[in-house]
N, C-alpha and C positions, 0 to 999 in steps of 0.2 A: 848501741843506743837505740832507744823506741821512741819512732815520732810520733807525736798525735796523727792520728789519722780520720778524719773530716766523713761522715757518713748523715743521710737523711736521718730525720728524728724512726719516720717507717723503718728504715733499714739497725737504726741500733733498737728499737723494740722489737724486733725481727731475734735479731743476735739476742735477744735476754730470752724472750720465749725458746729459743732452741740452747739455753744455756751452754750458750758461747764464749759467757763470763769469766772469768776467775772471782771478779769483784765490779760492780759497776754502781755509777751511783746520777743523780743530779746534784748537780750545787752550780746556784745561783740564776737557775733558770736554765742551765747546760747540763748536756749528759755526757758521763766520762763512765771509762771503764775501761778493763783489759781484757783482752780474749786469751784465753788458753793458748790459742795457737802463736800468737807473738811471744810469751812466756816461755811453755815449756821444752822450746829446742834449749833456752838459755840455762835452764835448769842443768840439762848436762855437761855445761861447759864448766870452765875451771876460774869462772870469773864470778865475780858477787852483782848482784841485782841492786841497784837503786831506784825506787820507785815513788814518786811523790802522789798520793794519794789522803784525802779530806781520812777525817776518823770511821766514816762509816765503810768507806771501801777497806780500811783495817780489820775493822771489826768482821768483814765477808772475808777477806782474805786469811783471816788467821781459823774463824769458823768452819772454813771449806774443807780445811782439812787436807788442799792437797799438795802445799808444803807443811811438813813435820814443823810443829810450830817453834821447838827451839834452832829450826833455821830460819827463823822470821827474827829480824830484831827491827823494832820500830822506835821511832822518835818521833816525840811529841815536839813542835816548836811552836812556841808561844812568844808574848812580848809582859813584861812586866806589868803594865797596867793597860786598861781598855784605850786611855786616853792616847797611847804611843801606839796603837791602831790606827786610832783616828786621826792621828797626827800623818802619820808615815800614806795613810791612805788620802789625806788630804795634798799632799804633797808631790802627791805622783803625777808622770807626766799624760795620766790617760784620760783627764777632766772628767772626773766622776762627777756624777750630779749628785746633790743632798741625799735625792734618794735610794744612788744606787751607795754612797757611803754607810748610810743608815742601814741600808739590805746588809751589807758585808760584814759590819760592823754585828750586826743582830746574828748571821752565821757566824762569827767570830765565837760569841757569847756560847751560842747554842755546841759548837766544838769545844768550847772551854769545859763547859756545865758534862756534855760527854766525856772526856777523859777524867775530871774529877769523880768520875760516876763507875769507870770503866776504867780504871790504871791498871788490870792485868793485862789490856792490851796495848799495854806501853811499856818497853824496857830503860827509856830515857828519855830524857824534859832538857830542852833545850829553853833558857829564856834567852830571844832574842834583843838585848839592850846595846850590845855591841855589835856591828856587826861583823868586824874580823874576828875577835873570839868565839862568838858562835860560829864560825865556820871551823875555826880551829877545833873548837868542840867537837861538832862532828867529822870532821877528818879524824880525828884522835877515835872516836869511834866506830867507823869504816873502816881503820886499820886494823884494829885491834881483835875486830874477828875475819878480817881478810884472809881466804883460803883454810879455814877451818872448819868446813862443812861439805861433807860426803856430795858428792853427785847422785842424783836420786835415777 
């Protein structure tokens, strides 16, 4: 398992100028990314990677080139309509303000508008209306290519 790991905004622009990346991105005013070096010891292991990552770190990660990209399977997860966003985002326990809702809510969109835009880099769509079915979903799909992919 890969923890976040807490760096100066200096130090992760440091790490992107020395492409240190695999894939890095901002969303929501934070910077996220993966370093080569937490990745590919796990590469030669005999275990599968899950990694949650916004669409645009997809989109770096399957462009990079430096996993073969039909060992990449990604999943799109969405919700049924905008409003069961905003609902589920209203709802939560971290008191979002109006404005950081409407922020979230505006990347939601702007992630939606990308995959409709860009579905070759997505092998599956999860709509999240349930939420033990969509977990069932994707367990059903995390198994199903479990260990059938080369060690690089």
């Amino acid at each position: 398992m890969i923890d976040f790991n807490f760096v100066s905004v200096e130090e992760f622009n440091s790490k992107v100028e020395s492409h240190q990346f695999i894939e890095y991105n901002t969303y929501n005013n934070d910077f996220y990314g993966t370093t080569f070096e937490s990745i590919i010891p796990l590469l030669g292991s005999s275990k599968n990677i899950i990694k949650i990552i916004e669409v645009n770190g997809v989109k770096k990660l399957i462009d990079s080139c430096v996993i073969p990209r039909e060992q990449i399977k990604s999943i799109f997860i969405t919700t049924s309509q905008r409003s069961d966003r905003e609902k589920r985002l209203i709802e939560r326990e971290d008191n979002l303000s109006f404005e950081d809702i409407n922020k979230r809510l505006k990347i939601g969109d702007d992630e939606l508008s990308f995959f409709n835009d860009n579905r070759k880099y997505f092998d599956y769509t999860i709509v999240n209306s349930h939420l033990q079915n969509s977990f069932s979903l994707f367990e059903n799909i995390v198994l199903s290519h479990a260990g059938k992919y080369q060690k690089l």
